[in-house]
N, C-alpha and C positions, 0 to 999 in steps of 0.2 A: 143577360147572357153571360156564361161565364166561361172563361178561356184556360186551356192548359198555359203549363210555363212554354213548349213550342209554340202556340200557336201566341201568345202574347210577344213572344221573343220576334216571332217574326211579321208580326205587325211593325211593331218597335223596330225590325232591321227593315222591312217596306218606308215607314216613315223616315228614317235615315239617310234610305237612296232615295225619296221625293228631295231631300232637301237637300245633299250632300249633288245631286244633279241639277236642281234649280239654282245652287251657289256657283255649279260648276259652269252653267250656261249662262248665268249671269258676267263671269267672270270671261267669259269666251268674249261674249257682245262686250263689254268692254274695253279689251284689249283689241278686238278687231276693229270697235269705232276709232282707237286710239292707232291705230295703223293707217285707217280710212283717213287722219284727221293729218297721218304726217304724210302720207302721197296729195292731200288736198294744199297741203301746205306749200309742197314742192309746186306741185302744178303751178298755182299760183306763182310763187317765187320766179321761174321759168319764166312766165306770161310776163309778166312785170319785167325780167331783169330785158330781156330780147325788144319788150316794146317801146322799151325806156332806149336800145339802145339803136334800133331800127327807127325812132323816128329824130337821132343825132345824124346820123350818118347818110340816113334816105335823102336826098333833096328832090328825086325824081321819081316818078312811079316805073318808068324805064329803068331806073337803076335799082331796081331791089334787091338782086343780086349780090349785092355787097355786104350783104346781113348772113350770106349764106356760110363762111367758115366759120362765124360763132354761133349759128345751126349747128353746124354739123358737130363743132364741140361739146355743147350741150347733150347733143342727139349723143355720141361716145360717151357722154360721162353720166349718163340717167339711164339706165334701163329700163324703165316704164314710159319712156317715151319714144316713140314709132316716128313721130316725123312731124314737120311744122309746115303748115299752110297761110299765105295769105290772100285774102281776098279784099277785092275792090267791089265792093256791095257786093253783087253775087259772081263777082266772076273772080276764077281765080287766077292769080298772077305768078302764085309763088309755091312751089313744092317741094320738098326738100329729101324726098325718098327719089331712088332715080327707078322707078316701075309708072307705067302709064298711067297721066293723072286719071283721075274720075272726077266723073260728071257730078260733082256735089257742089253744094252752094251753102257760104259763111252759115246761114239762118239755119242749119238743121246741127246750129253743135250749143251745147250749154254757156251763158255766161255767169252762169253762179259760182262766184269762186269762194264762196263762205261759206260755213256748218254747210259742207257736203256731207250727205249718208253712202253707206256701205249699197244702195241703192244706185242712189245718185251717179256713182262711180263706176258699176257695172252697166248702169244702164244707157251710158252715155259715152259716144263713138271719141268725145275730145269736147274740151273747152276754150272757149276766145274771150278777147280783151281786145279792145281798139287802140290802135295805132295813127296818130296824127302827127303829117306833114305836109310840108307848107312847099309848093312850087311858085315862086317868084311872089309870093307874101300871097298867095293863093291856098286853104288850109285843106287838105283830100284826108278823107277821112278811110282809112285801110282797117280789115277785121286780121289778126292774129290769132292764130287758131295751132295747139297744141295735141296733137293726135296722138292719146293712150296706146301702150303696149297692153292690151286687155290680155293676151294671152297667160304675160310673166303675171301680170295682176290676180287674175285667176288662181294660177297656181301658188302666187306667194299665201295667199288666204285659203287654198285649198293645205297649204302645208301646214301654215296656222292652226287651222281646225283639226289635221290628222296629231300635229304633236302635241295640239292641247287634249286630243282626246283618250293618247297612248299615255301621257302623264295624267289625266285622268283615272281610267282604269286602274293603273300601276296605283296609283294614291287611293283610290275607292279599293281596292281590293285588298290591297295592306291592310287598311284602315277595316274593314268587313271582317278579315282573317283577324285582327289582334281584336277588335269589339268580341267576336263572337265566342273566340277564345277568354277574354276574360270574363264576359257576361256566363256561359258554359262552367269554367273554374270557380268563379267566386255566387255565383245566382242557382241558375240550372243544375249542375250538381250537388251540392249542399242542399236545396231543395229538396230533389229527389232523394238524398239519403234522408234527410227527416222526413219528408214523403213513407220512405221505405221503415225507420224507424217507428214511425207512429201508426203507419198499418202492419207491422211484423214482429216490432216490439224486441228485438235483436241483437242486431250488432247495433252498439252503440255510435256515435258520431264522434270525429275528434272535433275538437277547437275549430270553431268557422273564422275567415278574417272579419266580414261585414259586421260589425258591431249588432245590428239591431238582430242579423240571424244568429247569431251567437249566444244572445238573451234568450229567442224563442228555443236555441238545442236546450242552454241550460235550464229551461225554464221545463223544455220535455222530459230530461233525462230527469232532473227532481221529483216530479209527476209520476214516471214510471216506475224511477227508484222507489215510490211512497206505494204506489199503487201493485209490485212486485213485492214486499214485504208484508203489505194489508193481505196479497194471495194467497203467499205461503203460510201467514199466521191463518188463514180461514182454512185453508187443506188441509194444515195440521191438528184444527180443534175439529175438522170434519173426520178427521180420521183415525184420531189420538184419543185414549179417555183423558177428561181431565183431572181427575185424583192422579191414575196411577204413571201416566205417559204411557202405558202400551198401546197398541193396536185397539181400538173400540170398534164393538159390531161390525160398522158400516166396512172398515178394511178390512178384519175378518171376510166380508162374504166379498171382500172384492179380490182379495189375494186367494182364499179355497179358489173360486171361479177358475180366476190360473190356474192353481196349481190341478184340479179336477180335470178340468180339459188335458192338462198334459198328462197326468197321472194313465188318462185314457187312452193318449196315446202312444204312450210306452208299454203301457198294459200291465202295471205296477202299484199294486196297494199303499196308502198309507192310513198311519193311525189318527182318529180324531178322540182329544182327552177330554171331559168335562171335569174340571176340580175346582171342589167347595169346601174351603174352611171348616172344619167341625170346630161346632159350636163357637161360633165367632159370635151368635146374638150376646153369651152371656158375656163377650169381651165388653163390646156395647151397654150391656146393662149395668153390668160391675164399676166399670172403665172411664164407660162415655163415651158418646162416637169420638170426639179428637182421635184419642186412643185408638178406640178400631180403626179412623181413618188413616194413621199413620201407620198403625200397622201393615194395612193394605197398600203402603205406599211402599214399606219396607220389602214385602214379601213380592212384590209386584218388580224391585230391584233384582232380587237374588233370581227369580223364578228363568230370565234369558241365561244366566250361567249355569244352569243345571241342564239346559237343553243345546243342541248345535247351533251353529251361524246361521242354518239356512232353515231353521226349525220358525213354526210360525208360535205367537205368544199372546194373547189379547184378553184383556176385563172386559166380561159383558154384563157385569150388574151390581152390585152388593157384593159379595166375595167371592164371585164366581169368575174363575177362570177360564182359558179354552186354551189346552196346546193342542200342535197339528205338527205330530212327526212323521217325517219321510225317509227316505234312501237308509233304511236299518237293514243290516247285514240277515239280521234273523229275527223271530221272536222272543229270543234270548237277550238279543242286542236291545231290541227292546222296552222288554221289562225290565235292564237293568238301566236303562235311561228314566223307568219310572220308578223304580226303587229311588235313585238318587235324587228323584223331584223329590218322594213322600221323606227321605232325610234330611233334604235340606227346610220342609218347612217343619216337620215334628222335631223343632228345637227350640230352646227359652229363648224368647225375644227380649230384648227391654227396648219398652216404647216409651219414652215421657215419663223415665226413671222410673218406669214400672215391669216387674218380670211379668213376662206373657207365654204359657207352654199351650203350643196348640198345635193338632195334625192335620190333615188333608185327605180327605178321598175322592177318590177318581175312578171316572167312566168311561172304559177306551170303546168307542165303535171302529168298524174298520172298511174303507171306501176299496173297495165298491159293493163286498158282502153283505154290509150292513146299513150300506145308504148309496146313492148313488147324486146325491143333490146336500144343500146345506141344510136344508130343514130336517130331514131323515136323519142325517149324520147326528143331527142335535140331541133332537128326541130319544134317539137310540141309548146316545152315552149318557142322556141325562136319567135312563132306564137303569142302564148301568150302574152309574154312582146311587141312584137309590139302592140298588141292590149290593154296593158296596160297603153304605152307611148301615143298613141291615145284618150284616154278617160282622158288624162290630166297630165299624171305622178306621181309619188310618191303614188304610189297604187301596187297592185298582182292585176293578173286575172287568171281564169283557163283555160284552153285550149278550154275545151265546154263549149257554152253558155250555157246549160240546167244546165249544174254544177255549174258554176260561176254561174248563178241566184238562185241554191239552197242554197247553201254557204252562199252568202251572202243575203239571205232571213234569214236564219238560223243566222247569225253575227245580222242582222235589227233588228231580233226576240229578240232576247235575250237580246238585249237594251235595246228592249224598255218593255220588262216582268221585269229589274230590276227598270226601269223609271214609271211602271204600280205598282207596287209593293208599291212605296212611293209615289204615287198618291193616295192610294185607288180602284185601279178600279178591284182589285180582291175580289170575295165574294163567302163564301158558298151555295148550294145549298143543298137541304136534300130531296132524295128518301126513299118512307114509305116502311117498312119492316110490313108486314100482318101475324098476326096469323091468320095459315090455319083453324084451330079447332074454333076461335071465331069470325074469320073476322077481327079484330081489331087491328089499328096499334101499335103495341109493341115498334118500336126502326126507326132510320133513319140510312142509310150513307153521310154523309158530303161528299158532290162533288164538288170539286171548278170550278171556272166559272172565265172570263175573260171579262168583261163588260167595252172594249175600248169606251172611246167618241167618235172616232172618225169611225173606224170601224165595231163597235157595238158590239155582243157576238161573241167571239170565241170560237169555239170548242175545250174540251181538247186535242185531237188528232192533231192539228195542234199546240201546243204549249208543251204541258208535252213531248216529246219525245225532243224538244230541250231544256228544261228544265235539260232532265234528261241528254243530253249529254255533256252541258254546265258546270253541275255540282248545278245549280241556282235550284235546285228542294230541295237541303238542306237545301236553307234559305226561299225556298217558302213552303216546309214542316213544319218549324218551324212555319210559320205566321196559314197553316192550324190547326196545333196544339193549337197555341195561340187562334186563335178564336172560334174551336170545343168546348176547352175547356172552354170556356167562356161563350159561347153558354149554355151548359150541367150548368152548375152554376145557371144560369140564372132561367134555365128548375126545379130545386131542389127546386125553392122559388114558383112553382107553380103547384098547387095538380092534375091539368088534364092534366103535363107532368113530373112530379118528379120519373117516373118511367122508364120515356123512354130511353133506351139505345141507346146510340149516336155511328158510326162507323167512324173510322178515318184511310184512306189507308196508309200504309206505305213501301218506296221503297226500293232498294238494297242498291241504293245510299245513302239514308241517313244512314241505317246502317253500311254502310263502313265509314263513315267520323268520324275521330279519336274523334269527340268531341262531338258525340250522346248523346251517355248517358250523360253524364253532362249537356246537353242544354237542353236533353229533361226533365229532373227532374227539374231541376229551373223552366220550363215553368207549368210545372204541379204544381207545389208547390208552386208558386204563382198565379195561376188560380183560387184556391180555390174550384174548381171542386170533384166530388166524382167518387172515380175509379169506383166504383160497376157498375157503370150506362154508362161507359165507355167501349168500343170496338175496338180492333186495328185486322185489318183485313192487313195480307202478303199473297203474292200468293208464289210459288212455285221458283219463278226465284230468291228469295230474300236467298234461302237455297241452293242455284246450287255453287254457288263460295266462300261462306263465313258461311258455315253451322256454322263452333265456334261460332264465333261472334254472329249469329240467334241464336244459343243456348243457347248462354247468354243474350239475349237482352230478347227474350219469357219470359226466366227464370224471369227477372226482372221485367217485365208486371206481371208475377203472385204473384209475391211480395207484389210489390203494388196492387193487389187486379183486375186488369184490366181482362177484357173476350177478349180470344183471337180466332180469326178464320180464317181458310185458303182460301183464296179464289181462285175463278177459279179452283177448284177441278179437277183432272182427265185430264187437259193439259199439266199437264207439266212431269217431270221423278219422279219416286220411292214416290208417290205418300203416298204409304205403310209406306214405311220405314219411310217417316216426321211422320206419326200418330203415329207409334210405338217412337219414339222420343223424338218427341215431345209432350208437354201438351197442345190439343188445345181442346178448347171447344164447338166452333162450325165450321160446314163444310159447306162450300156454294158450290152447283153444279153448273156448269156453264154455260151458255146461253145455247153452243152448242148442249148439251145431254137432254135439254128441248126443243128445236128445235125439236128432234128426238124422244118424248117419243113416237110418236106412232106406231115406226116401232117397233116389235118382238125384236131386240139386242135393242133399246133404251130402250123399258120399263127391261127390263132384267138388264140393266147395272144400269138405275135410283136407280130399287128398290133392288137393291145390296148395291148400295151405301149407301142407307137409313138406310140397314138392318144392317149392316157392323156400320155405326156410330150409333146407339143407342147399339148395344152391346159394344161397345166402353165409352157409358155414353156420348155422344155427342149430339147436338140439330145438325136438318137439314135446312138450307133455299135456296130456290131455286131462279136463277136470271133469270131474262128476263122472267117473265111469261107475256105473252100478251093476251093467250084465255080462257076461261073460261074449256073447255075440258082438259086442263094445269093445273087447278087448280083443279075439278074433279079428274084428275088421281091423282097429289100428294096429293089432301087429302083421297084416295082410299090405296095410298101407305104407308103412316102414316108417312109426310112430316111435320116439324113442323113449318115452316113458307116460307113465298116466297117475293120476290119483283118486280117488274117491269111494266110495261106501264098499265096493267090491271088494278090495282091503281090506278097509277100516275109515272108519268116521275119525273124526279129530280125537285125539286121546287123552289124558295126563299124562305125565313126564315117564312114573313108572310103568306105568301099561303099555307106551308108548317102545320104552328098551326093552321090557319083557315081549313083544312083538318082536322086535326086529331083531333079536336072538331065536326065538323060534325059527319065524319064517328065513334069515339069513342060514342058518344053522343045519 
């Protein structure tokens, strides 16, 4: 049978009070005999000293009376004695209490007056001794009998027992309370933490006092210590390659797993890379493996610095790689995280004082387009890199062609928009803004344009979007700034456009970029340009993620004196709350709800709109007007200006004056 440390503990404290009670009743009867032993003593003593002295003084049985005042001293100076009787064989002669004798007789009292028991004393009314005297040399033999205060007797041994039992307890219960306290401190708890340590493996234990549990902590903690380092090294060869130290397989599909399930639940793509050494066998065969194995060790180093912190990195064969990038801003972001992989390995190595020039190609699939599980994912990219290795090597492809041709239309684009840039082949174009009330053109927006040599005007739609995800829209912003303003400059030295207010769009992008404001003020400040006559027009999507920021950029426009307006009105969220907000001055409605003025909710929403910004102190301009019925109702509505094809389309600069001299004119 086996016992917890409670229930062994309290056997152990069971056995404690058997014996610490049998010591203690032991020690009772003892002391009680030893009480019994000094009242028997007295008794005796009494008997003796009175019979000794009652048969000097007796001469007559008539005169026994003469023994009675050293009774009665006695009787005063002994409290366990009640009263002295004599008897003449059974009659009695002599009483020494004054209550009416009784009918008793010598023969019913004890004459044992040695080793009395604690029995013996209770159970007996008094004890006698014989008294012999002599009447006229005649010897009469008299019984002396000393009659117990059984009462006080009682209670002296009834007190005995109660204070040997209060010092008892008192001493058993101290003695219980500090045992079970130290047995608890030094046994019972130390126990249970190594108990606790050796089924939970934990917190470790400090220093025990008891010697021998002291040896069995240090002997666990060595044990564990031995037995937590043998784990860690087996989880890391389980999960580590061991040439390269990256990620091997097994972690690969146990971190995608995460990272897929969350991917899912964000509802966010990421990239899975396959990349292979080109021709790494001839390293090997030229080389030796050592050589390629070191290589693999080398490139296996550099390959986490070319990717992020939270980028995944792992060897799953021979020179076979696997990354798995996530949280990329665009596909521009990207490809240029894989460009800087395929540079950092397309470079001379030297392995084992040998030069080594070798590339990489790589097979991007994309979760969840192109897989939805690790097996798919694999297959996909390892589709891919074949077909990367195919079209010449040391290149990525993406698994679909429809992708990979986007991609890298979007990578083409953006070259050559920074190669067009310092060419010159971008230029402003200027759509006329009509006052509804006069007819007459008031202001323009600045719309850039794309006028390649070789493929002639491009649409902003086909380039600003990868502008903007490229990030090239900040320094293509700057350039429209630079020339808007230059333009308005220009306009100031000449009396039939010195009034004209110029509009310039401005994106998210560039107000996120940590070094706006400061570029943009230098570019103003040496423009020489005049705010008054200046117009910086943001839509709605510019205030969705970085409203501070917008709050202080607007703020700053009104500073320096600029008109600011919102455009694209009513597409986008809380539309309201920007007006209340922010300080804007005017409002442009947007194609769509001028499309629609003439359904019942279109004109209803327009001239809401209208009505709403002038109680506001706001000017209205309407975009995309194209019919004349367009113009009728917003000048019916009390619109205060409009733009669009019914004009004129966006212009060049000179078509743009030679318009607004006609029509002003």
């Amino acid at each position: 049978m086996k016992l917890s440390i409670k229930e062994f503990s309290l056997i152990l404290y069971s056995a404690i009070v058997i014996l610490f009670t049998s010591i203690s009743i032991y020690m009772y009867i003892s002391q009680r005999d030893k009480m019994v032993d000094l009242i028997a003593s007295d008794i005796q003593k009494n008997l003796l000293e009175v019979s000794y002295y009652a048969s000097k003084v007796i001469d007559n049985v008539n005169n026994i009376s003469v023994i009675e005042p050293m009774i009665d001293r006695r009787i005063a100076s002994n409290e366990i004695v009640d009263k002295f009787l004599v008897f003449n064989e059974d009659k009695l002669i002599f009483d020494s209490s004054i209550e009416e004798p009784v009918n008793i007789k010598g023969s019913q009292f004890s004459d044992k007056l040695k080793n009395i028991s604690f029995y013996d004393l209770l159970n007996n009314e008094g004890f006698k001794t014989e008294i012999n005297i002599y009447e006229q040399d005649k010897l009469v033999p008299l019984t002396l009998v000393l009659v117990l205060n059984h009462k006080l007797i009682q209670q002296n041994f009834s007190d005995l027992k109660i204070n040997f039992l209060i010092i008892y307890m008192i001493i058993f219960l101290l003695v219980y309370f500090i045992l079970w306290k130290v047995i608890d401190k030094y046994i019972i708890y130390p126990l249970e933490k190594l108990r606790q340590y050796a089924y939970y493996n934990s917190v470790v234990p400090s220093a025990l006092m008891i010697k021998e549990m002291e040896y069995i902590r240090a002997s666990m903690l060595q044990t564990f210590t031995r037995l937590e380092i043998e784990k860690e090294k087996l989880y890391r060869s389980s999960i580590t390659d061991e040439l390269s130290g990256l990620s091997n397989r097994n972690h690969l599909d146990e971190r995608l797993t995460r990272l897929i399930a969350k991917s899912k639940r964000d509802n966010k793509e990421f990239a899975f890379v396959f990349l292979d050494l080109d021709r790494f066998k001839d390293v090997n065969d030229l080389l030796g493996h050592s050589v390629g194995d070191n290589l693999l060790v080398d490139v296996a180093k550099k390959l986490p610095d070319a990717v992020r912190p939270n980028d995944i990195v792992a060897r799953i064969g021979g020179d076979e790689f696997v990354l798995v990038i996530s949280d990329y801003g665009s596909h521009f972001q990207l490809t240029t995280i894989l460009q800087r992989i395929l540079d950092m390995v397309s470079s001379e190595w030297t392995v084992n004082d040998n030069k080594v020039n070798i590339s990489a190609s790589m097979g991007v699939a994309f979760y969840p387009r192109d897989g939805e599980n690790i097996e798919s994912l694999l297959k996909n990219s390892d589709i891919a890199l074949y077909e990367a290795k195919n079209k010449g090597r040391a290149r990525y492809h993406f698994f679909t062609q429809e992708l990979n041709k986007k991609i890298i239309n979007e990578i083409e684009t953006n070259n050559k928009m920074r190669d067009a840039l310092k060419n010159g082949e971008f230029e402003l174009y200027y759509q006329p803004k009509v006052d509804i009330e006069t007819s007459k053109i008031i202001g323009a927006e600045a719309l850039i344009r794309w006028n390649s040599p070789k493929n002639g005007l491009i649409p902003p739609n086909e380039f600003i979007p990868i502008a903007e995800n490229s990030g090239f829209i900040v320094e293509l912003g700057e350039w429209i700034f630079y020339t808007a303003f230059a333009q308005q400059e220009q306009w100031s030295k000449n009396s039939a456009f010195k009034d004209m207010l110029l509009s310039v769009n401005l994106s998210a992008k560039q107000i996120a970029h940590e070094k706006f404001i400061d570029r943009f003020k230098t570019i103003f400040k040496n423009s020489g340009a005049e705010s008054h006559n200046l117009e910086i027009e943001l839509t709605e999507s510019v205030f969705i993620n970085s409203a501070d920021d917008a709050f202080e950029i607007v703020n700053l426009f009104h500073s320096l004196g600029f008109t600011i307006s919102l455009d694209d009105f009513g597409t986008g969220y809380s539309s309201l709350s920007y007006l209340k907000k922010f300080p804007f001055d005017v409002i442009k409605i947007d194609k769509t709800f001028i499309d629609d003025y003439n359904s019942k909710s279109g004109k209803v929403y327009i001239d809401t709109i209208i009505k709403m910004g002038h109680s506001l102190g706001m000017k209205l301009i309407a975009e995309g007007v194209e019919t004349k019925e367009q113009l009728a109702f917003l000048k019916e509505v009390e619109c205060n200006a409009f733009q669009g094809y019914l004009c004129s389309k966006p212009l060049p600069i000179q078509e743009f004056e030679e318009l607004v001299l006609k029509v002003n004119n």
